[in-house]
N, C-alpha and C positions, 0 to 999 in steps of 0.2 A: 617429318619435322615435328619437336615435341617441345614444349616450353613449359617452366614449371608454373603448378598452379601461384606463386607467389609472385613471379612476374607475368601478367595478364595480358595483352595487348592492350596501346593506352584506349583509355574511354571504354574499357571492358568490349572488344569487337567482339562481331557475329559473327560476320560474314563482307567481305572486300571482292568486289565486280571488277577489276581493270581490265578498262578497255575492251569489252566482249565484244567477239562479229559473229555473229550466225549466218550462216548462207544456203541457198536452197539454188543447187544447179539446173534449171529444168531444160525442157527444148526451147525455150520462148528467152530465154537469158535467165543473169544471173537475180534473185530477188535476196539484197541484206536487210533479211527480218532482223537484225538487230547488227546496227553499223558503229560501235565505238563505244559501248555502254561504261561509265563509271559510277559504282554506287556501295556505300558503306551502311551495315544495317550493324545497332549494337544489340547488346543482351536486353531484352524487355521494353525496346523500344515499338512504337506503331509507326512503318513510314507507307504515305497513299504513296501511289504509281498512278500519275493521271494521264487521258489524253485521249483524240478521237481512235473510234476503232483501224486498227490495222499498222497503230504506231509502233507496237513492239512489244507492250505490256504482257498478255499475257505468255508471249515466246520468251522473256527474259525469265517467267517463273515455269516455264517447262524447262528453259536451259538449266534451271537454279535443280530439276528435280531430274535433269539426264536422259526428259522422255520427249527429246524432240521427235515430231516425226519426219519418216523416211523423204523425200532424199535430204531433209537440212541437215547442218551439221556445225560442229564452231571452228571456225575456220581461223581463231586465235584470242588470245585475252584469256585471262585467270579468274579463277573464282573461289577464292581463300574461303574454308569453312573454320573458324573454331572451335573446334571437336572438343568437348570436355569429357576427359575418360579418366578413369580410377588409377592409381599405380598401384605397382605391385605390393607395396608400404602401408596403402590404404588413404594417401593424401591424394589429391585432387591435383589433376592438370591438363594442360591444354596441347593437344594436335590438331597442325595443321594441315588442312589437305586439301589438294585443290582440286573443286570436285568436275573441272575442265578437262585434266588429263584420265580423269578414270572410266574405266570401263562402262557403260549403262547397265551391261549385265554381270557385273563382279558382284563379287557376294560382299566386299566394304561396300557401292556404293547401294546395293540392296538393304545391306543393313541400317544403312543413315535415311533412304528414302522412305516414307513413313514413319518414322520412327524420331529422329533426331531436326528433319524436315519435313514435315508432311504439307498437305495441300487439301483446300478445300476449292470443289470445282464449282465454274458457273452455273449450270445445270444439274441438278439433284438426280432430275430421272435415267439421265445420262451417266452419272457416275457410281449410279447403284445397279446392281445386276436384277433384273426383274423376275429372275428364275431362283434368287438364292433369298430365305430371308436376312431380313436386318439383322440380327441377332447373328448370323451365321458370319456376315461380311465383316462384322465388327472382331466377335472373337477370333476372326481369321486373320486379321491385321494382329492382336494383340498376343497371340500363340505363333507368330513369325518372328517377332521380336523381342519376347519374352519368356523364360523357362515356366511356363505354369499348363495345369493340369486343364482339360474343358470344361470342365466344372468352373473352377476358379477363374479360366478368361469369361466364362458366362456372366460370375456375380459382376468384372471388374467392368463387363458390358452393360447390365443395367445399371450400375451404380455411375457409370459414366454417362447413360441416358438420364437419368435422376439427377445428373450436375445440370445436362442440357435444358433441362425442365420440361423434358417428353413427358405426358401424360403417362398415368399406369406402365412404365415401362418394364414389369414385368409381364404386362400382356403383349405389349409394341417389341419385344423381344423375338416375338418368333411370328411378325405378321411381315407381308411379302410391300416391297415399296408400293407400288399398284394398291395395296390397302390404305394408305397414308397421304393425308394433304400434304401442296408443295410446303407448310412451314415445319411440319413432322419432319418429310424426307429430309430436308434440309438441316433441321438439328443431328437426326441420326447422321449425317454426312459430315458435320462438323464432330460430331460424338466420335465418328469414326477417324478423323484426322488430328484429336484430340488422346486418341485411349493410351498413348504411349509417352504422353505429354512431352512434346518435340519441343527443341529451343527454339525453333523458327515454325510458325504460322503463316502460311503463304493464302490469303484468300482472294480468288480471282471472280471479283463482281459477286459475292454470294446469295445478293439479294433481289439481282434485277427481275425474276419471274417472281417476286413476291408481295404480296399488296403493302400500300404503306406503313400497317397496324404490326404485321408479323413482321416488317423488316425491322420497326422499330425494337421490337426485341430481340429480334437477331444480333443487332448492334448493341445493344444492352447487353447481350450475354457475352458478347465478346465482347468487349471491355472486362466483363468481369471476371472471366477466366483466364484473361489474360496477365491482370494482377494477379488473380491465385495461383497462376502457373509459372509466373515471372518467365513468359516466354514474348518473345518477338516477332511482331504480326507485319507483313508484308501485305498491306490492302489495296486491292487494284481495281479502280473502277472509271467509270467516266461521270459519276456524279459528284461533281462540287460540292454541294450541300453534303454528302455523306464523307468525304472526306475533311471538309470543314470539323464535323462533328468528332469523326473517329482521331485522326492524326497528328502527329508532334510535328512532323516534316513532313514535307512532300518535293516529290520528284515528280517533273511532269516532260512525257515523252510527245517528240514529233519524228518521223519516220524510222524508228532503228536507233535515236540520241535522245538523252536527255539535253535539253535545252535552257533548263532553269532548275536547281533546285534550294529551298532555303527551309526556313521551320512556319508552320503553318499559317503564323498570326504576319507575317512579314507578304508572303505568298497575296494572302485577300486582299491587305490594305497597303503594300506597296510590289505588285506587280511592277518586273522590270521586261521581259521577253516578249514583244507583240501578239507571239500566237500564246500567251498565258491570260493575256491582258484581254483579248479575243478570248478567250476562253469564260471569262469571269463578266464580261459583257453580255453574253450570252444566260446567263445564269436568270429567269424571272423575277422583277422586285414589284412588293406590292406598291409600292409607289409611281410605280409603273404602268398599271393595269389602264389609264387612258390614254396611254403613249401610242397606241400601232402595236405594227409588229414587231417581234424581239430582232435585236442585233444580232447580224451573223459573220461568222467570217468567209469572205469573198473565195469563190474558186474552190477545187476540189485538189484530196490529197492523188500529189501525182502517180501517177501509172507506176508501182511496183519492179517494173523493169529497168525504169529509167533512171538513171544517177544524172541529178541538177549540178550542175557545177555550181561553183559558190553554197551561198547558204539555202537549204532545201527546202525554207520557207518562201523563198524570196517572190514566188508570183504570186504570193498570198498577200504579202508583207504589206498594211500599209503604211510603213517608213521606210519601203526600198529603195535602198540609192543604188543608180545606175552605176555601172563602172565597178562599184564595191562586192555589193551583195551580189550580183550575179556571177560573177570572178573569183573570188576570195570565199576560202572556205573560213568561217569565225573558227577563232578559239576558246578554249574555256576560259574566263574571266572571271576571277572573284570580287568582287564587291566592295563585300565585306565579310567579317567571320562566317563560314556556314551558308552563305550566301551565295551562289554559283548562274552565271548567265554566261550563254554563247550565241553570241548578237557586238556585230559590227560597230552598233548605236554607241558600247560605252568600251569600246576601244581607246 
């Protein structure tokens, strides 16, 4: 499916989630890592993905790059990419493709992964190979998806460590990760999901092994490459304050759904979804510091196996009404514009 570049999808789209389910069959039952997902990201937009661990974040951005692993799989829902590629004229336009039904090892969804989407992972030392240098991993990303010479993916490798603001990265070129502190690995790892300059930046926690000095630049450099590149950053973390900082919108997950999402400034100061509202309570205030201990939210996320009937916060909840919330599964509820809750409460 291909549309010309002069009719755009409205609000310039990226990327459209409807309704995704991931499922992972084991012997123990069925686990839906991701039970119903909908979300829209546009051209050059930042949207966070918040929420405690094991809600679905970072599996909606392995499903977004087709490297789920073995046994899950998507078990339905669409994932509209819009593909901007050249015509044969030379004017600009839009395919779309839905990167649900493709292959994970087809040579289209090869060619969009890295390249048109890349990913920066939560762990540096983990997503760099400790036997190959940085230099090596980088120009090997960049010589996969681009006609150039090794010479020439070399210069466009330090010059894209030189964007990151790696020291000397003509010498950081050819040293081995194990040579390098976590804020080093960690540029080269954005350097390297950068070199191909992708319309979508997917960053899963990129800072949580990092102290708070290096993370702060981390977050400075992304922003600022992200106006240079006019590309659209998918930031997933469980820190509030960091995505206070970084995001336009936010989407905030509980088991496999998003549960609430609206634009950032609406999110802190008019929380509408309990466990968002829980979320934000939770958060340290200095004005706080003689109060006790921080608020939490009560109870634990359920057993993975088990599907709650009604809404799957509800033994958490505290505004659960009996009869409703444990019964009735919510639906999505707009608000107001841009504004989205699924909670019984404003039924």
């Amino acid at each position: 499916m291909t549309t010309s570049g002069n009719n755009l999808p409205k609000n310039d789209m990226l990327l459209e989630i409807k309704d995704l389910r991931v499922y992972f069959e084991l012997a123990e039952g069925t686990v839906r890592a991701i039970d119903g997902v909908d979300l829209n990201i546009r051209r050059g937009q930042m949207l966070g993905v918040v929420g405690e661990s094991g809600c679905g974040k970072s599996m909606t951005a392995m499903s977004l790059m087709r490297l789920i692993p073995s046994p899950g799989e998507i078990a339905s829902g669409e994932m509209l990419f819009y593909r901007a590629k050249a015509s044969a004229a030379g004017s600009s336009a839009t395919e779309v493709l839905d990167l649900a039904k493709l292959d994970p090892n087809s040579k289209l969804m090869r060619d969009i992964r890295g390249d048109q989407i890349s990913m920066v992972f939560q762990e540096p030392m983990t997503a760099l190979s400790p036997v190959l240098s940085v230099g090596y991993q980088i120009t090997e990303a960049i010589r996969l998806h681009r006609n150039v010479s090794k010479d020439e993916a070399r210069e466009l490798a330090i010059d894209m460590l030189d964007r990151v603001r790696m020291p000397n990265p003509h010498k950081i070129i050819d040293d081995y990760p194990f040579q390098l502190s976590g804020g080093m690995r960690q540029r080269a790892v954005i350097a390297m999901a950068l070199s191909c300059h992708p319309s979508l930046l997917i960053a899963d926690e990129p800072t949580t092994a990092l102290d708070v000095t290096t993370e702060a630049q981390i977050l400075d450099l992304m922003r600022e490459l992200q106006q240079e590149l006019n590309m659209a950053i998918m930031y997933i973390s469980h820190n509030l304050g960091v995505i206070a900082e970084m995001a336009e919108e936010v989407a905030v997950m509980y088991l496999g759904r998003i549960v609430e999402k609206t634009d950032v400034q609406t999110l802190f100061f008019n929380p509408k979804h309990p466990y968002t509202q829980g979320l934000l309570k939770s958060i340290p205030q200095l004005d706080d510091f003689n109060k006790g201990r921080l608020e939490t939210i009560t109870g634990v996320v359920p057993d993975p196996y088990t599907r709650l009937k009604g809404c799957p916060f509800h033994p958490r909840c505290p505004d659960f009404m009996p009869g409703t919330c444990d019964q009735i599964e919510p639906e999505i509820i707009e608000l107001q514009p841009g504004h989205i809750v699924r909670c019984h409460l404003y039924e």
